[in-house]
N, C-alpha and C positions, 0 to 999 in steps of 0.2 A: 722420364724415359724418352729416350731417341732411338730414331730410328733409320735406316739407309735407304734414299728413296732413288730411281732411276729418272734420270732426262733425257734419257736417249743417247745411242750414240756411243753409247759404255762409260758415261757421263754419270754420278750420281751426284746428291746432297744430302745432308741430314734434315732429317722434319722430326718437329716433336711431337710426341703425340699423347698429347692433354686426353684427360678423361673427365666424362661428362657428368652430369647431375642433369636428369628429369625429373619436371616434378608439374603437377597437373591445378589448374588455377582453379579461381571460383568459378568460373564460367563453362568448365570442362576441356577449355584448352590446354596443350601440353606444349611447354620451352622446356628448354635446356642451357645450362650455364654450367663454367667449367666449375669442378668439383670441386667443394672448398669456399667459396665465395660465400660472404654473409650477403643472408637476407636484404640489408639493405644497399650494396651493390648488386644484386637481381634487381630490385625495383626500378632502380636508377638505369638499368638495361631496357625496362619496361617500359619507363613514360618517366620524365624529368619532371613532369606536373601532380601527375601521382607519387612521386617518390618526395615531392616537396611538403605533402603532406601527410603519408604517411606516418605512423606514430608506435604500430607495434603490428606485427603477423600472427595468423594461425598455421599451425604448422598440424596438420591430423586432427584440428579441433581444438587442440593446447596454444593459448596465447603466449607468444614466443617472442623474447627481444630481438631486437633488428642486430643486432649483432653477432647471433648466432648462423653457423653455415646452413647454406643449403644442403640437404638430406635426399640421395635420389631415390625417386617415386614416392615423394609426398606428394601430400595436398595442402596447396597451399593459399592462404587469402593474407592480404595487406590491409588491413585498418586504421582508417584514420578515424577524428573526432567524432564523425559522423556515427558511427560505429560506437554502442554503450560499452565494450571492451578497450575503446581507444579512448572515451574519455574515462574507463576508469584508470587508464595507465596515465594518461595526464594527469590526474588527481592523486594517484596512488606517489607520483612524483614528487607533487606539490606537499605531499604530506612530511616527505623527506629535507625538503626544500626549507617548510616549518621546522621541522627537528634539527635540521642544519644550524637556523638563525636562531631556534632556542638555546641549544647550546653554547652558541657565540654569547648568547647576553646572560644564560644562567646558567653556569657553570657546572651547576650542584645539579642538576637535572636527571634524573632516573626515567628512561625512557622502557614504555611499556610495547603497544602496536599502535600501529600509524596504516589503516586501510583505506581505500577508496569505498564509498559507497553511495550510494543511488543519486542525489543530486550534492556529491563533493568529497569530503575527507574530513577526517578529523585523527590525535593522538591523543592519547592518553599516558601521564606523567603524574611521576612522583615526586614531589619537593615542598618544602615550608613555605616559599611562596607564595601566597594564594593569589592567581590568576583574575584580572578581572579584563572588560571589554578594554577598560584605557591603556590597558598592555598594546592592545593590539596595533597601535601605529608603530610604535620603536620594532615591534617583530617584524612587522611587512615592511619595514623599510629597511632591516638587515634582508631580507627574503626579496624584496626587489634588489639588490645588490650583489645577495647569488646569484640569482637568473640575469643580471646583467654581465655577468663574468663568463657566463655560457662555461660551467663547469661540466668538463664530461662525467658519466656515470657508468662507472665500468664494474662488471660483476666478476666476484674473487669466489671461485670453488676451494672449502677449504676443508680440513679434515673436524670432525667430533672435537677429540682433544685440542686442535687449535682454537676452533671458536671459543671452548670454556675458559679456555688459559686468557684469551683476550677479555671476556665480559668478564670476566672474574677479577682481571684485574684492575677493572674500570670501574671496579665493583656496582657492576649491572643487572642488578642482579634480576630483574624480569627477563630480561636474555637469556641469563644461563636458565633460568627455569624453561621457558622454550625449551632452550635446544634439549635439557638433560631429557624431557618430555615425546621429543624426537625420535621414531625407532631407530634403533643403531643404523640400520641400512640407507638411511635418510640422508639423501646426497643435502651438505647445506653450504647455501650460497651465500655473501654479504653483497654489498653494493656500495661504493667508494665514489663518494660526489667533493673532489676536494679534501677537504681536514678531516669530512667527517664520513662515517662507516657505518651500516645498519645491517641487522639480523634479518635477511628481507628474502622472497623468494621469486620475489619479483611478478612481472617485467617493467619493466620502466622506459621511458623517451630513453634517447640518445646522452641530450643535453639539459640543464638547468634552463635553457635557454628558450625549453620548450614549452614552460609554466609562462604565459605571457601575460596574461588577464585571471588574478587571483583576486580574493578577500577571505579576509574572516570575519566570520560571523557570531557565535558565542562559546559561552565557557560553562560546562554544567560537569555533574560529578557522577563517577561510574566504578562500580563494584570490579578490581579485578579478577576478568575472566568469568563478568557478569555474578559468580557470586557473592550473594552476600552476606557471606562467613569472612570473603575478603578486603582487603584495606581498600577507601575509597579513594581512586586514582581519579584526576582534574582532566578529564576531554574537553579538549580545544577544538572546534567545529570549523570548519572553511569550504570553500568552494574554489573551482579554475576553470576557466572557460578557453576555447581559444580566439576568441575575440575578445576587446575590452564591449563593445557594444552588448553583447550574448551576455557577458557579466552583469553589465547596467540593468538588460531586461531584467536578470533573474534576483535582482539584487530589489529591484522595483516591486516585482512578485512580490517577495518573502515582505518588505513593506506591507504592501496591501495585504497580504494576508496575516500581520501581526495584530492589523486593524477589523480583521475579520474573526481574530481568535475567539472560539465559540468557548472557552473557558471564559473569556472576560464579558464574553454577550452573555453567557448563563449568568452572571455575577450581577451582568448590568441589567437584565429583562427580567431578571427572580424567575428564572425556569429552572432550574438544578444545584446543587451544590454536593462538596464533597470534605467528609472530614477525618479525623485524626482518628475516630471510634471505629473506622471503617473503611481504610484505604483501596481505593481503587473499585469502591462500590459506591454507584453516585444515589443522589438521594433528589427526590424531583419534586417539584415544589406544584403548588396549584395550577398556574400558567407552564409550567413547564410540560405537566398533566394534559392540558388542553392539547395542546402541539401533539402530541403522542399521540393521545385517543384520536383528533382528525385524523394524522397519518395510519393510525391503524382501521378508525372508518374506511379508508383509502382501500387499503390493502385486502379491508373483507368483504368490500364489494366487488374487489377483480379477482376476488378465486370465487364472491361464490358463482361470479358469470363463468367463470371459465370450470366449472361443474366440480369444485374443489369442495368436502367436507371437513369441518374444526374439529379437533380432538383435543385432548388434553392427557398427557401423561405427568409420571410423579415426578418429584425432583430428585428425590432418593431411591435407591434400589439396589439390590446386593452384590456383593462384589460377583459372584458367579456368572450371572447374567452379561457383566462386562469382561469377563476372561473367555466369555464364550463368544462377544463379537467382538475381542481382539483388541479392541481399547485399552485390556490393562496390561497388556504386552506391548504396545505401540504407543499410546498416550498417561501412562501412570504418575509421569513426575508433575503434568498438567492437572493432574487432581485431585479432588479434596476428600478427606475421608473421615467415617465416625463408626462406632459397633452400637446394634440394636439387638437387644436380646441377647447378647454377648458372642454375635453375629455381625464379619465387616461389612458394611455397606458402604458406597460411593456415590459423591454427590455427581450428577450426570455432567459431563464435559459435553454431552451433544443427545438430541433428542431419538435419533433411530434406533436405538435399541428398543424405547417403549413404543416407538409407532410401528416396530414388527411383531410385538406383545398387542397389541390393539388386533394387528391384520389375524393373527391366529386363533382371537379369540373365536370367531366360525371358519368355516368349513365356505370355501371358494370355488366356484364352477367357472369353468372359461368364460360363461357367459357374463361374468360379473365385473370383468373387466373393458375399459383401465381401472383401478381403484384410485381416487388422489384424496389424501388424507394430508391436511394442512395445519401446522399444529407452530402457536406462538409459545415455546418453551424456554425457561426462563433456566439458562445453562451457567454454571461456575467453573472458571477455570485457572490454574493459579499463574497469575503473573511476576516478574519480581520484579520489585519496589520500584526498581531506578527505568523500568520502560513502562511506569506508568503513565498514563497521557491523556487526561479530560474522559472525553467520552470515546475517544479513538482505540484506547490501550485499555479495559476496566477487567476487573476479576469475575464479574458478573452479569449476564445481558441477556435480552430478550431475543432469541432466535428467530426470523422468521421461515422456519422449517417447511418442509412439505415432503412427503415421503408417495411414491406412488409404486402402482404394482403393474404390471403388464404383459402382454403377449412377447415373445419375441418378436414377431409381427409387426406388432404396435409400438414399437421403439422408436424410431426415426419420426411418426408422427407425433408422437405424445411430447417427444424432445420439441421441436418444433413448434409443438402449441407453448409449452413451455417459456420458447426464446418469444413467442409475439408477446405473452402477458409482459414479463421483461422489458419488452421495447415498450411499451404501452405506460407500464407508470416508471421508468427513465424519462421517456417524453414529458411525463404532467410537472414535472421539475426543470424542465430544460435541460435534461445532462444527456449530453453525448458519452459515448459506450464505445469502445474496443476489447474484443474477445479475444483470450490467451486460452488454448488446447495444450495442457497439462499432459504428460505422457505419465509413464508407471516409474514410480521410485524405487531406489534400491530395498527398500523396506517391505516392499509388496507381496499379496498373499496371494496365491492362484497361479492357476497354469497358464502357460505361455497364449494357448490356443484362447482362455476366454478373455485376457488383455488384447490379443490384437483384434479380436470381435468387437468389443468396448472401444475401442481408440478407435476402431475402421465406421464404426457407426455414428462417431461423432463428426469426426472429421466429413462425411461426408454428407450429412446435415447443415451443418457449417457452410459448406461449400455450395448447395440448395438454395442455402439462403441468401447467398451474396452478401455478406458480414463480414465486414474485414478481420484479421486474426492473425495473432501471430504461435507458434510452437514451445510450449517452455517445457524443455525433457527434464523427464525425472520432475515434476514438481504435484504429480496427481496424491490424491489419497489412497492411503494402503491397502485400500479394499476397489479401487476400480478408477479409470481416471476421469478428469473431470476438464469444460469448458467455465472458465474463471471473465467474469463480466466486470471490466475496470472504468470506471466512471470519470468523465472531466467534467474540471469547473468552470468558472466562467474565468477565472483568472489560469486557467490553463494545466491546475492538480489534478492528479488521478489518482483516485481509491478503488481498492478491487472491492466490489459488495456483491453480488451476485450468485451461485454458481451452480452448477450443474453436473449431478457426480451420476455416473452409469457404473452401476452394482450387482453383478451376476455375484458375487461370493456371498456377502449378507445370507440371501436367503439359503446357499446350502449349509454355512454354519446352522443356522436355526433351523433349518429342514422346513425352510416354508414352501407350501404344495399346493396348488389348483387340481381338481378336476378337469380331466379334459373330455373333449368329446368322444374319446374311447373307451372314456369310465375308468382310467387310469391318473396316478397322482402323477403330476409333472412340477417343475420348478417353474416361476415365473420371474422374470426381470425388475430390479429395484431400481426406483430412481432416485436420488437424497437430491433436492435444489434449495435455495433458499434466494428471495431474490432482493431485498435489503440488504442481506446478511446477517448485521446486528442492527435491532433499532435503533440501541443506543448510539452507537458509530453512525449510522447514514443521519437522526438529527444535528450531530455534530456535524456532520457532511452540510447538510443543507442550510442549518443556522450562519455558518462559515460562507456559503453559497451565496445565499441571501443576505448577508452583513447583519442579520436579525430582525432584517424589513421583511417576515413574511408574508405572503401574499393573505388576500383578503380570508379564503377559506380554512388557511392556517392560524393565521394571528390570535392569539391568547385575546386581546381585546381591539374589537374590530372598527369600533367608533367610540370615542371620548366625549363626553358631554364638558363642556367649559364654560360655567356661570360666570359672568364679567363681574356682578358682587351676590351678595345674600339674599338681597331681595327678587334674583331671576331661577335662586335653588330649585325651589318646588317646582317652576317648568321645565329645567333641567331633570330633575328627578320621574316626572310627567312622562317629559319624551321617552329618557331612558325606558322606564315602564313599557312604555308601547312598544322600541323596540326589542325589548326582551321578548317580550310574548309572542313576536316574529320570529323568533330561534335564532336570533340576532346577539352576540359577547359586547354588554357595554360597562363602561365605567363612565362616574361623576367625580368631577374633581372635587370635593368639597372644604378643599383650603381657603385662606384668608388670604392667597398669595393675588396679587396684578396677574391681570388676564396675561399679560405677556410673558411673565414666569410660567405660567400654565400651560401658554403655549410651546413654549420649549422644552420644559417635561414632558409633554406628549408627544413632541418630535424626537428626543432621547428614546423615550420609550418604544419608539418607532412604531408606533399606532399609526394606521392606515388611514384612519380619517379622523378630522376634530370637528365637532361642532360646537361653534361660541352663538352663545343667548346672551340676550341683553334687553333693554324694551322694544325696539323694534320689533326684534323676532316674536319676542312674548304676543307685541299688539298683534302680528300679520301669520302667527303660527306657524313660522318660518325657522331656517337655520340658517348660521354664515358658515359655509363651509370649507374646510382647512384640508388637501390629501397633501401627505406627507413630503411628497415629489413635485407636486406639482402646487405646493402653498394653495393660496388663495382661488377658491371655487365660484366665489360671488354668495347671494343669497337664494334659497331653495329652499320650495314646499319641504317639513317634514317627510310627507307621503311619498313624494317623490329621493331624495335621498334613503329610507327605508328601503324603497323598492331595489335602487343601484345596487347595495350594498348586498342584499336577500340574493338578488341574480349573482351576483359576481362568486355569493358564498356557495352559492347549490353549483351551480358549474363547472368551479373551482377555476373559473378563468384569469381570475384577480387577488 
């Protein structure tokens, strides 16, 4: 549009007159660029340094390709790598990038979905094939060949029937299952990198060119569409970084932690095992036993300081009881079920249901509060097959639950007490913690008014405590949200084990009531925390953590007695004795092997300390002492090494 402008004088010109786009940044600033322009010429308008790295925008919160227009009075953010949205659009690229170069080399390839997720990508494929790691050089060096051609990737809006007409006759057929799956109304997009074309909804980099630092990593088998009623399609796993160096590290990582894999420590320390009779319920052996019971000595001297009483509920109970607090509406494909008396019952998926059965069994005055009922329940939940995983992923696990009752009053302190116990055994492990505040899911029960109570009372605890944290919407439980405590390792992993859920619904389903001090029933506040999680998962945690050199208070066996021959047994067997009756874990080696075989078994076994006998020691009632890290001790009074070891275990410093 133009228009007729005056210069004076009875002079005019024509001026045209461009219309604008506003749109309001992350920071609350507001530009304007002319209407029409993509996304990534705005950036390029903003800062040439930002725009160079750059990788995909939010546009109202929706992760949006750079090649989409500006839209006026959005909000708009620019992401790059830095951003876990940017690098899932690098990865979710690289996954394309792989399906590009597969096709180039297998022809026959049936291609399922290809997502970014958490630390990379993977697809999953149909073909006679069978995929192993030594594929993986010919693939990434078709895949460095794309990204060396800096092939654009340009997204094609296209109608229902054209998409089927195309996989159909590529006979694709995981495609057309998607799309026919598709509501009609379902705008679908493909994405066009070169030769090759994907059912994809995006968003993606620019270029191929933007995958610059990839690998692949392994090749394992997955049910499609996770069940498995369906055929098992070959996932190909990989990662992309946008440095080679950030690759290297993460690449060194996953190294060290293949050497940490607490599957092969369980395998190698005979702490657990898991079999064919009983998948994904582990089976724990004597030393495996040891580990536990410490960790859970651990665990029931910090509740009972912290004024927590043990309960115990059943593991079975009947189905009514869970359609009454909402579990069999919200969690039923998670669980297990039998009929008793020709009556359904359900194996518990989580403990609160019997620890509100506990609180009602009397009659509660205000005065009687907080209540903290703390209860190790041993919960069943169903997994399937293919995300089974050691102790991380099991069908079955020891909760370490805790259900408490409270004032409305008493919320923000008892929360609080809560997070110090938390810090407190995090610390006796050495694991640093960062806090995620969970908001309310689309699933959720209750009124508006008692979520933002819930969410306002966390948050603002949180924020008391000066604990870092970040916001994950929509990810609370259905009955109230919750602060989620994610764990790092020493190699730099995080697991969530923790969590802390604020529950005002619980008790009006079950109609749980206090006395108050006007002799009227009131409702009280629930709190579900748990701050392991699972025992099983957090030993896997720390077996991993610790490479299976647990520290002295941990260790299945705490000192090795090692006879040099037969004739130093019985003082070996002597010592031992003595230190057993000090509430000391020992073993004697009593093979025929050379001391120095002995020795190295007992550094496998990652035993904390070795003591070798011989005559000297015999004549001088001495030991030669061996710690695992630090070799060679010299020689030492018995009495005196008994003592070290007594201290290190009662304090748990070692």
């Amino acid at each position: 549009m133009s228009k007729l402008s005056s210069l004076g004088d009875g002079a005019f010109f024509i001026k045209e007159d461009f219309s604008m786009a506003e749109v309001i940044l992350k920071d609350g600033s507001k530009k304007t660029f002319p209407d029409g322009i993509s996304l990534r010429e705005a950036v390029k308008q903003l800062s040439n340094s930002l725009a160079k790295k750059v990788l995909v925008a939010k546009v109202n919160g929706i992760v949006t390709d750079l090649c989409e227009p500006v839209v006026d009075g959005t909000t708009v953010e620019f992401l790059t790598f830095e951003a876990q949205e940017g690098k899932d659009t690098l990865r979710h690229t690289a996954s394309h990038v792989m399906a590009q170069a597969i096709s180039h080399l297998y022809p026959d390839v049936k291609f399922a979905i290809g997502p970014a997720i958490e630390q990379g990508f993977y697809y999953d494929l149909d073909t006679e094939h069978r995929f192993t790691q030594e594929d993986f050089a010919a693939i990434e060096k078709e895949m460095a060949r794309i990204v060396k051609e800096n092939q654009p990737i340009e997204k094609i809006v296209v109608s229902r029937e054209e998409a089927l007409q195309r996989y159909r006759a590529a006979h694709q057929d995981y495609k057309v299952e998607l799309i026919e799956d598709l509501p009609e109304e379902e705008v679908i997009s493909l994405y066009r990198q070169g030769d090759f074309v994907d059912l994809c909804a995006g968003p993606h980099c620019e270029t191929t060119g933007s995958v610059k630092a990839f690998k692949l990593l392994t090749v394992a088998g997955a049910y499609w569409r996770g069940d498995e009623k369906n055929k098992m399609l070959q996932r190909i796993y990989g990662t992309a970084f946008e440095k080679k160096s950030d690759l290297d590290a993460y690449v060194k990582m996953r190294e060290e932690a293949e050497k940490r894999d607490h599957r092969k420590l369980g395998k190698q320390l005979d702490l657990f095992s898991f079999h064919e009779e009983g998948p994904g319920f582990p089976f724990f052996h004597a030393k495996g036993m040891v580990v536990r019971n410490c960790l859970l000595d651990f665990w029931r001297e910090l509740h009972k300081a912290a004024g927590y009483d043990e309960i115990m509920t059943p593991t079975i109970l009947n189905r009514q009881l869970w359609e009454q607090s909402g579990h069999w509406d919200h969690y039923r494909d998670n669980m297990y079920f039998t009929t008793i008396d020709e009556q359904p019952y359900a194996i518990k998926p989580m403990n609160c249901p019997g620890g509100i059965l506990v609180y009602k069994s009397n009659v509660h005055s205000y005065r009687d509060f907080p209540i903290r009922a703390a209860e190790l329940g041993l919960v069943h939940r169903h997994e399937l097959h293919g995300a089974l995983h050691g102790l991380f992923r099991v069908r079955c696990f020891t909760q370490d639950d805790a259900h408490l009752f409270m004032l409305p009053s008493q919320m923000k302190k008892e929360i609080s007490g809560i997070m110090d116990l938390f810090d407190t055994a995090y610390k006796q492990f050495g694991l640093e913690y960062h806090v995620e505040l969970s908001t309310r899911p689309e699933d959720s029960m209750g009124s508006d008014e008692i979520w933002e109570l819930a969410t306002r009372t966390l948050h603002e605890v949180i924020e008391e405590k000066k604990i870092p944290y970040v916001i994950n919407e929509g990810d609370g439980a259905f009955y109230g949200p919750k602060l989620d405590f994610h764990l790092k390792d020493c190699i730099g992993r995080t697991w969530q084990c923790g969590t802390i859920q604020l529950d005002m619904l619980m008790p009006e389903r079950f109609d749980v009531t206090y006395v108050g001090e006007d002799g009227q029933k009131h409702r009280p506040v629930m709190v579900h925390r748990a701050c392991f999680g699972s025992i099983e998962r957090f030993l896997g945690i720390i077996t991993e953590n610790y490479a299976g050199a647990f520290p002295v208070w941990l260790a299945p066996v705490q000192i090795k007695f090692l006879p040099i021959s037969d004739k130093h047994l019985a003082y070996a067997k002597e010592l031992a004795q003595q230190f057993k009756q000090a509430g000391l874990r020992v073993e004697v080696d009593t093979s025929n092997e050379k001391i120095g075989y002995k020795i190295r078994k007992a550094q496998m076994e990652k035993t904390p300390y070795m003591a070798v006998v011989g005559d000297k020691e015999m004549a001088d009632h001495t030991i030669a002492v061996r710690e695992r890290s630090q070799g060679d001790m010299g020689v030492k009074p018995a009495d005196e090494v008994l003592a070290l070891i007594k201290e290190l275990a009662v304090t748990r410093k070692g």
